[in-house]
C-alpha positions as CSV (number, residue, x, y, z in Angstrom):
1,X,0.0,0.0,0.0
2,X,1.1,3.7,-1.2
3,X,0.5,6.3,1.1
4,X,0.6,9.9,-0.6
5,X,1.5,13.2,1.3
6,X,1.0,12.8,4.6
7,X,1.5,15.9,7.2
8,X,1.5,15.8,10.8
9,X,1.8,19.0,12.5
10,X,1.6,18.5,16.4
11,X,-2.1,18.0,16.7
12,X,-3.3,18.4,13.0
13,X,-2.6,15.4,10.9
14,X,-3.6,14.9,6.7
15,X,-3.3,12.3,4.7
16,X,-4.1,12.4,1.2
17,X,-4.3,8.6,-1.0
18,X,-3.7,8.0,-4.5
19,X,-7.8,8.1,-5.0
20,X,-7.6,11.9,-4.3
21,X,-5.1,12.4,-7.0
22,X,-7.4,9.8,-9.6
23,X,-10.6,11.7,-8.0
24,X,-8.9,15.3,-8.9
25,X,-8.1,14.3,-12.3
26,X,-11.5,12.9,-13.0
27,X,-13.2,16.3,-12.7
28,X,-10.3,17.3,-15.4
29,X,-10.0,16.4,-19.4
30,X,-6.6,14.3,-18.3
31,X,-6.9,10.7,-17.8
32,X,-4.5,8.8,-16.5
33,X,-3.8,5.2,-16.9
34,X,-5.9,5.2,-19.7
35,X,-3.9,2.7,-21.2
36,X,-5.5,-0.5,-19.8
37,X,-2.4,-2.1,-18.5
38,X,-3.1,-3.1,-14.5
39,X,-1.2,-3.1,-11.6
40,X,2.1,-5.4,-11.4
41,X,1.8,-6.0,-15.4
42,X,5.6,-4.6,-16.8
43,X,4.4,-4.2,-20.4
44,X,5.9,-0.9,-20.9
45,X,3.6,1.6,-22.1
46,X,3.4,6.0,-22.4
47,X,1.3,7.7,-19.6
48,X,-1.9,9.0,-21.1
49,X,-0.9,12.2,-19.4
50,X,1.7,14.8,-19.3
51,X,4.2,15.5,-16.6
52,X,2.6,18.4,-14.8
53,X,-0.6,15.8,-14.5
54,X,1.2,12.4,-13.4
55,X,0.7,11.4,-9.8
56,X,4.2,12.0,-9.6
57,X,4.5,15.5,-9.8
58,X,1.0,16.2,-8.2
59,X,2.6,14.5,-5.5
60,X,5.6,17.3,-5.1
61,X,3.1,19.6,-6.1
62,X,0.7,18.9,-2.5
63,X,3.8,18.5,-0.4
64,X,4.9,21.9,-1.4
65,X,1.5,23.4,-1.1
66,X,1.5,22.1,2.5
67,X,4.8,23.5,3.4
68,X,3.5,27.3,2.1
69,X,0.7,27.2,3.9
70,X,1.7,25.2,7.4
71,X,1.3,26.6,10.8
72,X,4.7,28.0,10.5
73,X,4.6,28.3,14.6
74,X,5.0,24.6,15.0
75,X,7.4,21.6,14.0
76,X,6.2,19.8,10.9
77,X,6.4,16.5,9.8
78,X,6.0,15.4,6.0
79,X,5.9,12.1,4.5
80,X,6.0,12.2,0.7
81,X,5.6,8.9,-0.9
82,X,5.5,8.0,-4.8
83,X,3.8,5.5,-6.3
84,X,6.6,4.8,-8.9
85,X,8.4,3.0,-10.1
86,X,5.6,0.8,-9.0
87,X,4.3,-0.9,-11.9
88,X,2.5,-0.3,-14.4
89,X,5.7,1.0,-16.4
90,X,4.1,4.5,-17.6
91,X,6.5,7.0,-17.6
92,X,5.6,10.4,-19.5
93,X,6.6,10.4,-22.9
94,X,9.7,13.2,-22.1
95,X,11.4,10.6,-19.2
96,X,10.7,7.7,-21.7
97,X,12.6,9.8,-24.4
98,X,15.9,10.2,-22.3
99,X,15.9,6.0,-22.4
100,X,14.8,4.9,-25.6
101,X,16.8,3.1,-27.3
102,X,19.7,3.1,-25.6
103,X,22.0,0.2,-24.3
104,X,21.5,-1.0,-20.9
105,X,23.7,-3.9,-19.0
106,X,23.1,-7.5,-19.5
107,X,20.7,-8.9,-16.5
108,X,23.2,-10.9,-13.9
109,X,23.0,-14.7,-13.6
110,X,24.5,-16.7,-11.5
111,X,25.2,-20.9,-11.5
112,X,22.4,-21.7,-9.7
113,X,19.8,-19.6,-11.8
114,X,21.3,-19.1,-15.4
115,X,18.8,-21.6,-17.0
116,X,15.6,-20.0,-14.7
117,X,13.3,-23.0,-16.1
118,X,15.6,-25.6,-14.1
119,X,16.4,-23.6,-11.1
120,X,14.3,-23.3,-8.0
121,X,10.8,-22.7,-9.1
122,X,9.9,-21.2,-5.5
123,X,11.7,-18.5,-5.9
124,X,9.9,-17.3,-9.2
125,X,6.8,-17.6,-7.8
126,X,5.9,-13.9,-7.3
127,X,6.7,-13.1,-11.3
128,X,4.6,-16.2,-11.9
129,X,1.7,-14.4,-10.0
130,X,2.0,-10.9,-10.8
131,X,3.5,-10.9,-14.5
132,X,5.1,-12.2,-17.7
133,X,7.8,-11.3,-17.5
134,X,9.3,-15.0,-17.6
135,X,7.7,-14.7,-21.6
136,X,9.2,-12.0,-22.9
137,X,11.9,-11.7,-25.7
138,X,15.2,-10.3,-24.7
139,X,14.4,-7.2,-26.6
140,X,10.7,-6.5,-24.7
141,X,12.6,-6.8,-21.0
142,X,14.6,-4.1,-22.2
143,X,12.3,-1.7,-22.5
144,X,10.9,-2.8,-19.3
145,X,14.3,-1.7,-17.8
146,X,14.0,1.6,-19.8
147,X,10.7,2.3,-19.0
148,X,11.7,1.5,-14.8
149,X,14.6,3.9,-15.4
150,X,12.3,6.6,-16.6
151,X,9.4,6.7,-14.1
152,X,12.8,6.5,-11.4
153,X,14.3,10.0,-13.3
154,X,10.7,11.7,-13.1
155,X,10.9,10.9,-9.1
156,X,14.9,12.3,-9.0
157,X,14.0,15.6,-10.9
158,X,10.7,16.0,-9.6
159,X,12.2,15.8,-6.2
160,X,14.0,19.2,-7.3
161,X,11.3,21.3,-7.0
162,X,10.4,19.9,-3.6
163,X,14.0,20.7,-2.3
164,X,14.3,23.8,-4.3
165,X,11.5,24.7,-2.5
166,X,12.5,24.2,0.8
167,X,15.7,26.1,0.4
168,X,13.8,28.7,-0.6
169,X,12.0,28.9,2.7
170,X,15.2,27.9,4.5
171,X,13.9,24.4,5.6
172,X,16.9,22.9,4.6
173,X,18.8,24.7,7.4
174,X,16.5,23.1,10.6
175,X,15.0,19.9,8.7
176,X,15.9,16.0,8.6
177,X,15.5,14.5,5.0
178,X,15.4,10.8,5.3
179,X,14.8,9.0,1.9
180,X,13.9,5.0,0.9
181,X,12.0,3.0,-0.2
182,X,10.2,0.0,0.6
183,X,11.0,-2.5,-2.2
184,X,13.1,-2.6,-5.4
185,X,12.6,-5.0,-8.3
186,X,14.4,-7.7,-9.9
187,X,14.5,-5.9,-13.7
188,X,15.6,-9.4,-15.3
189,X,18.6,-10.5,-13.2
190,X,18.2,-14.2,-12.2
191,X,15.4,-14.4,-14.6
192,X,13.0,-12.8,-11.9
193,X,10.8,-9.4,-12.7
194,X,9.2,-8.8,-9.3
195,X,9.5,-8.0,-5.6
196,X,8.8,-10.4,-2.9
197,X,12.3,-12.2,-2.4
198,X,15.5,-11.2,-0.6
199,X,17.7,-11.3,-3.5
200,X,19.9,-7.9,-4.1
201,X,17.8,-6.4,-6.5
202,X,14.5,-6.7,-4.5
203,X,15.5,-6.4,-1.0
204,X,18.7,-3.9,-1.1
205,X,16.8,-0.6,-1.0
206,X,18.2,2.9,-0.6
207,X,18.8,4.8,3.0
208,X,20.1,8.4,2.8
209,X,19.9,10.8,5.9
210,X,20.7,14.2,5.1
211,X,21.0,16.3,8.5
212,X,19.9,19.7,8.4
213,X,22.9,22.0,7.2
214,X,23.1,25.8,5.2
215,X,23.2,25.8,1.9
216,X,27.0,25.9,0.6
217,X,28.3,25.0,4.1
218,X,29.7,21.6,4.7
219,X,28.8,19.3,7.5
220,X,30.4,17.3,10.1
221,X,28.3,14.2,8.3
222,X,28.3,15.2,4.7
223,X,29.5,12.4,2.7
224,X,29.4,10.0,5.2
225,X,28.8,6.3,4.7
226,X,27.9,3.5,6.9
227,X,28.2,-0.2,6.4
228,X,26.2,-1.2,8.9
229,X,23.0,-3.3,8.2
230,X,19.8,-1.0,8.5
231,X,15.9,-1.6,8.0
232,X,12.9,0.4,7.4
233,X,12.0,-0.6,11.0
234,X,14.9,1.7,12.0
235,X,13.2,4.9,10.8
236,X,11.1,5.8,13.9
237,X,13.4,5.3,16.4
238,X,15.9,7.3,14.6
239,X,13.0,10.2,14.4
240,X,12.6,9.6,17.8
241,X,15.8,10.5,18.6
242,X,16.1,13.2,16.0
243,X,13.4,15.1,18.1
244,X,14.6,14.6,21.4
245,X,12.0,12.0,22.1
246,X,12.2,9.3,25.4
247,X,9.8,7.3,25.8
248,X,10.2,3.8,27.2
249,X,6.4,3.2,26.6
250,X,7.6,3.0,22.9
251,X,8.2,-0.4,21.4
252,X,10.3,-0.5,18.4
253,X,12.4,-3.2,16.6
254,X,14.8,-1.1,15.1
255,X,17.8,1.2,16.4
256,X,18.6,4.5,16.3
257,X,20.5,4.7,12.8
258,X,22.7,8.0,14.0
259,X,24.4,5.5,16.2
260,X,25.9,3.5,13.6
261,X,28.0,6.6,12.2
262,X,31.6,6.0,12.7
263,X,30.9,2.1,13.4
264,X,32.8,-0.3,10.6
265,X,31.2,-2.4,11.7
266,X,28.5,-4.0,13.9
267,X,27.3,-8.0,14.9
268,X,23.7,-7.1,13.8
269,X,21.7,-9.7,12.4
270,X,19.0,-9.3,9.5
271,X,15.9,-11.2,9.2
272,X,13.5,-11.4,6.7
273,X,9.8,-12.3,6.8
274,X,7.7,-11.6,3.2
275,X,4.4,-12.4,3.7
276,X,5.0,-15.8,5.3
277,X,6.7,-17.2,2.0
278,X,10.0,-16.2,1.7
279,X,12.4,-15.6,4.1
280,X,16.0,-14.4,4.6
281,X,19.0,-14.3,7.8
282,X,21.8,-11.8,7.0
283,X,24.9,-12.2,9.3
284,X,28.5,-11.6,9.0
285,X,28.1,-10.9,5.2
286,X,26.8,-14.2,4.6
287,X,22.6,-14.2,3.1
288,X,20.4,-17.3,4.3
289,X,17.1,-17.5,1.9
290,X,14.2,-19.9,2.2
291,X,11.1,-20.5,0.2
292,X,7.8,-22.0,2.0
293,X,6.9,-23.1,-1.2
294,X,8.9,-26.4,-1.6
295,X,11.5,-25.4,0.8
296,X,14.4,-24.4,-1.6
297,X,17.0,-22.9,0.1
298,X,20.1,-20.5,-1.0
299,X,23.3,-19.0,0.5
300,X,25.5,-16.1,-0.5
301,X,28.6,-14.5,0.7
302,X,27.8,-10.4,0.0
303,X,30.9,-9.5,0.4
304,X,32.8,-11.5,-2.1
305,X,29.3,-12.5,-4.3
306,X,27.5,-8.6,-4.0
307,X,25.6,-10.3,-7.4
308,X,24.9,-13.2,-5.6
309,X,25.8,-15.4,-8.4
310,X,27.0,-18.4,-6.8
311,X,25.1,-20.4,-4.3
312,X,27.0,-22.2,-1.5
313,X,25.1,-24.9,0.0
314,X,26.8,-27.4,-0.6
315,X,30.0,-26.2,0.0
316,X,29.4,-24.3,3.2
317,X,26.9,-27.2,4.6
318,X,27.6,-26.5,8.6
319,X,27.4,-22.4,7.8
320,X,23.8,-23.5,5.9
321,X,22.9,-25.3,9.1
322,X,23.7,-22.3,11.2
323,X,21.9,-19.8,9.7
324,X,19.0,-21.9,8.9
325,X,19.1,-22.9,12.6
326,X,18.7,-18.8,13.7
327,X,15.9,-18.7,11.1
328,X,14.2,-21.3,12.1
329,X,14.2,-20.0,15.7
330,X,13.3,-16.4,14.7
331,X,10.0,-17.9,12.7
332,X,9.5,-19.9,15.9
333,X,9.2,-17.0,18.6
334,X,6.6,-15.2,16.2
335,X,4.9,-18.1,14.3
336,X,5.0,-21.4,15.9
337,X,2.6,-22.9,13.9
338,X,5.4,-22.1,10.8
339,X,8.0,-24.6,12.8
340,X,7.9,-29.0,13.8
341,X,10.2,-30.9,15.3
342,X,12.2,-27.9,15.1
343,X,12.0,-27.6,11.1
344,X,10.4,-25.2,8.8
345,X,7.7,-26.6,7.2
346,X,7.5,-26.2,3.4
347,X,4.8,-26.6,0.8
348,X,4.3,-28.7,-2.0
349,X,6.8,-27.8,-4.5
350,X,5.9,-25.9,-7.8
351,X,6.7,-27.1,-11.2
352,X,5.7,-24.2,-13.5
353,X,3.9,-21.1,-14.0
354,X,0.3,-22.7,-14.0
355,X,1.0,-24.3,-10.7
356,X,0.1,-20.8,-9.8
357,X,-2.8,-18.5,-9.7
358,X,-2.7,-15.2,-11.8
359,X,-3.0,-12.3,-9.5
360,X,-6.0,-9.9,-10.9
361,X,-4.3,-6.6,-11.5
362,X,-6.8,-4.8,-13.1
363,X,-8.4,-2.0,-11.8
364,X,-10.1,1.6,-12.8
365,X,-10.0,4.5,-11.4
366,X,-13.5,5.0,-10.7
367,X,-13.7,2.0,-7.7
368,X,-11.8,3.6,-4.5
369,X,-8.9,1.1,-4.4
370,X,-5.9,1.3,-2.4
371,X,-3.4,-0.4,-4.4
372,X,-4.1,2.2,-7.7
373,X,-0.1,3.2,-8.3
């Protein structure tokens, strides 16, 4: 679910959904997604509107009207959040045009996945579900990529205005800027188009913190870069601390992310839950992934493999057992019923693509929907 500009100002709070934005624009002569491709399809196709009227920049376009007119007596808080590059692909013709046709990197395999048909079907299973992209020509995933790319540059320069914006009005001197995301895609590498497993280009997000500091004036953290492991879970209390906030009625399970400045290094451990069927254990550099369905299991080393392109199971047996021993035992403290005789329990294996149930991503933008992107 995408939640659109949300503002909390010490005892006024809005939020405003992407059906305000589709309810706006149906009161207009612009349609958008009038192009019939649903949600998680990666056909690419050209928005049906123009920049100024894409969610995207209506977006920007609310979160600045909020910061001009504000109670400027009081702290403000502002969550802007874009749909894209959610699927469908429909960048405006102008981003699409900065993409077309040019060359892009071959997709990354590895040698447990560079014939996807024969590898471990459980980990396919969300592109089974949401798309087909495991039936497109080498040539269509392309523009895929492209057409990713391009709703991804509309969000970069969009996010100008916003931040031009708040220089303007010197926000940028007194204001935290904290910006991720809460899943990537696969774009082709392993043979996978989709989210929903802890592989690199699904699960490795972006997390940059930019402290408040003058224009043209360098700070003590400018430039900065930490290795250590961080989730999205580690946003609040890092707000939290931001704003002088102690509470020990507050129950969070993440850390304060200021804290890990200056660390190399740290012994956190990572795990992964996505919606009870794939799971992940990150420790030490070394990734543990499992699939409910059928119970395939792979194991990386990041630091050496960053592609993840070879699978060590078999060679790093005892490490396997390890990790899928703390996984096991995470799963068990939240979801018992998940765990027998001390083992995951997997489901049936699947076979193919029609083991599987096509998800129904159609929608219009009449029906109040909350997964419209």
């Amino acid at each position: 679910m995408h939640f659109h500009p949300m503002r909390a100002n010490y005892g006024f709070e809005h939020m405003e959904l992407p059906m305000d934005y589709y309810r706006e624009m149906s009161g207009s002569q612009y349609i958008p997604k009038g192009h019939g491709v649903g949600e998680n399809e990666i056909e690419p196709v050209i928005s049906t509107v123009d920049e100024v009227h894409s969610a995207t920049y209506w977006t920007v376009k609310r979160s600045i009207d909020f910061l001009e007119t504000r109670d400027d007596t009081r702290p403000f808080f502002l969550w802007t959040s874009f749909a894209k590059p959610h699927p469908p692909f429909d960048p405006c013709y102008n981003y699409w045009s900065l993409y077309q046709n040019k060359s892009l990197p071959a997709p990354v395999s590895g040698d447990w996945s560079s014939e996807p048909e024969k590898a471990l079907q459980e980990f396919y299973s969300a592109m089974y579900t949401l798309n087909n992209g495991y039936r497109m020509s080498e040539e269509q995933k392309a523009d895929v990529k492209r057409a990713y790319y391009a709703c991804i540059t509309q969000i970069d320069y969009t996010l100008g205005l916003l931040f031009a914006r708040m220089r303007e009005m010197g926000f940028l001197e007194n204001t935290w800027i904290i910006f991720t995301s809460d899943h990537g895609d696969m774009m082709g590498d392993h043979g996978i188009f989709a989210k929903g497993v802890f592989f690199e280009g699904s699960a490795h997000i972006p997390m940059i913190v930019r402290p408040p500091v003058k224009s043209w004036t360098v700070g003590p953290l400018q430039g900065k870069r930490c290795d250590t492991l961080v989730t999205l879970a580690d946003i609040i209390p890092t707000i939290l601390n931001i704003a002088g906030i102690e509470d020990n009625n507050i129950k969070t399970d993440g850390q304060d992310m200021m804290g890990f400045v200056g660390e190399k290094t740290t012994d956190r451990i990572f795990y992964g839950n996505c919606a009870d069927t794939c799971f992940a254990v990150i420790q030490d550099g070394y990734k543990y992934t499992w699939a409910r369905q059928g119970g395939g299991e792979l194991l990386f080393d990041l630091t050496g493999d960053p592609m993840e392109q070879h699978d060590l199971i078999k060679i790093k047996p005892e490490l396997t057992a390890e990790m899928k021993k703390l996984l096991t035992e995470h799963v068990q403290s939240y979801n018992p019923k998940m765990v027998s005789n001390g083992e995951l329990i997997a489901d049936p294996p699947i076979t193919s693509p029609r083991d599987l149930p096509k998800w129904p991503g159609l929608h219009s933008t009449v029906y109040p929907t909350d997964v419209l992107h």
